[in-house]
C-alpha positions as CSV (number, residue, x, y, z in Angstrom):
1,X,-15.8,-1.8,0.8
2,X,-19.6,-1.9,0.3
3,X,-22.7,0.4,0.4
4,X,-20.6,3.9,-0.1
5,X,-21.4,6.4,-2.9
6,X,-19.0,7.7,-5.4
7,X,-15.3,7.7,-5.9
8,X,-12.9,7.9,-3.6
9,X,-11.4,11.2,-2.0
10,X,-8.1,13.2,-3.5
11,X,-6.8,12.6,0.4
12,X,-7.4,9.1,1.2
13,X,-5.0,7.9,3.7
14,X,-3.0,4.2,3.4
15,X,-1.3,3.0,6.6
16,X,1.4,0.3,6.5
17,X,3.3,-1.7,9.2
18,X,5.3,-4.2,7.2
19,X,8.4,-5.6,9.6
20,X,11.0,-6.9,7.1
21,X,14.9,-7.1,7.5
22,X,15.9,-5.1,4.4
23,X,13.0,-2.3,3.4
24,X,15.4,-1.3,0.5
25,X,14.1,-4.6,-1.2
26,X,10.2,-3.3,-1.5
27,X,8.0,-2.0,-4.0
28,X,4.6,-1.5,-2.6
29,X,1.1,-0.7,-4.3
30,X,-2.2,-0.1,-3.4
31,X,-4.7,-2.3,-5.6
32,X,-7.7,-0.4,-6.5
33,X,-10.7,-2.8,-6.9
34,X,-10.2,-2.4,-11.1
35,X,-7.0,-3.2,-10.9
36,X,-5.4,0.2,-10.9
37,X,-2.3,0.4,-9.1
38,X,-1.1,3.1,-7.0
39,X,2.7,2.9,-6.0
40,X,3.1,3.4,-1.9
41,X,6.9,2.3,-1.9
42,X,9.4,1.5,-4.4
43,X,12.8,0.2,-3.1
44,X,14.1,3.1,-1.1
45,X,15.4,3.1,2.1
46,X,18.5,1.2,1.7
47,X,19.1,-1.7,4.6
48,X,16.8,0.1,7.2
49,X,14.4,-3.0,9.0
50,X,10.3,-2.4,8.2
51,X,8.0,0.1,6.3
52,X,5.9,1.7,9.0
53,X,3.8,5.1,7.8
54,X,1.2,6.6,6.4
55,X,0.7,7.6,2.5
56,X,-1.1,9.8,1.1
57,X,-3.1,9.5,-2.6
58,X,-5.8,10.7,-4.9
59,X,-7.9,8.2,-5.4
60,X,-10.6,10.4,-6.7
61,X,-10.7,8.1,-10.4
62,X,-11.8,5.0,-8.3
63,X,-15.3,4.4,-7.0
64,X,-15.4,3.5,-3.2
65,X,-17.1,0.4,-3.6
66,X,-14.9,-2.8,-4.1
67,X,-12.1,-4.9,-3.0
68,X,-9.4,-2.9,-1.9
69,X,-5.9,-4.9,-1.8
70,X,-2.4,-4.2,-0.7
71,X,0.7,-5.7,-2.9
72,X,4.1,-6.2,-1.3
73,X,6.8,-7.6,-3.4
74,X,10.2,-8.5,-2.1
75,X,12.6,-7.8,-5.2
76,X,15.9,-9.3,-3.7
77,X,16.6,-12.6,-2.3
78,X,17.8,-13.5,1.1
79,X,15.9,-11.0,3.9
80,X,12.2,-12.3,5.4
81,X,9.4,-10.0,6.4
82,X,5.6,-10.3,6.1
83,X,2.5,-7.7,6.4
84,X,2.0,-6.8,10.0
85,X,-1.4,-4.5,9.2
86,X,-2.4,-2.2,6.8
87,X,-5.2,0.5,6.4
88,X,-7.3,2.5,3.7
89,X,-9.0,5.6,4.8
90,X,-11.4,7.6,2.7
């Protein structure tokens, strides 16, 4: 993100389509360009397949400006799955 003003908003929406075989095995975070991380997912939803939706988070700490970065971490062995898209809206 470059050429915004300010910090980001207390509603700034994150969208995730991740297609994996076991979602149960996720933790998810949002990256803020200092390094802050913001949890999105953190190993719920048992042996349902892929993390699709939309999250919600105040953000309003972080200036706008920056790298923003999605982390996915697969916390079990033995399921595959890989980042289909992802969003930030501010």
């Amino acid at each position: 993100m470059s050429g915004r003003t300010g910090n980001a908003p207390s509603n700034a929406s994150i969208n995730v389509n991740i297609v994996h075989t076991y979602r149960g095995d996720l933790k998810v975070d949002l990256v803020a360009p200092d390094g802050t991380l913001y949890n999105i997912h953190n190993r719920t939803g048992g042996s349902a397949d892929n993390l699709v939706g939309t999250y919600t988070k105040s953000l309003t700490s972080e200036p706008l400006n920056g790298t923003w970065r999605l982390r996915v971490n697969d916390n079990a062995a033995g399921d595959t799955g890989y980042i289909n898209s992802w969003s930030i809206t501010f």
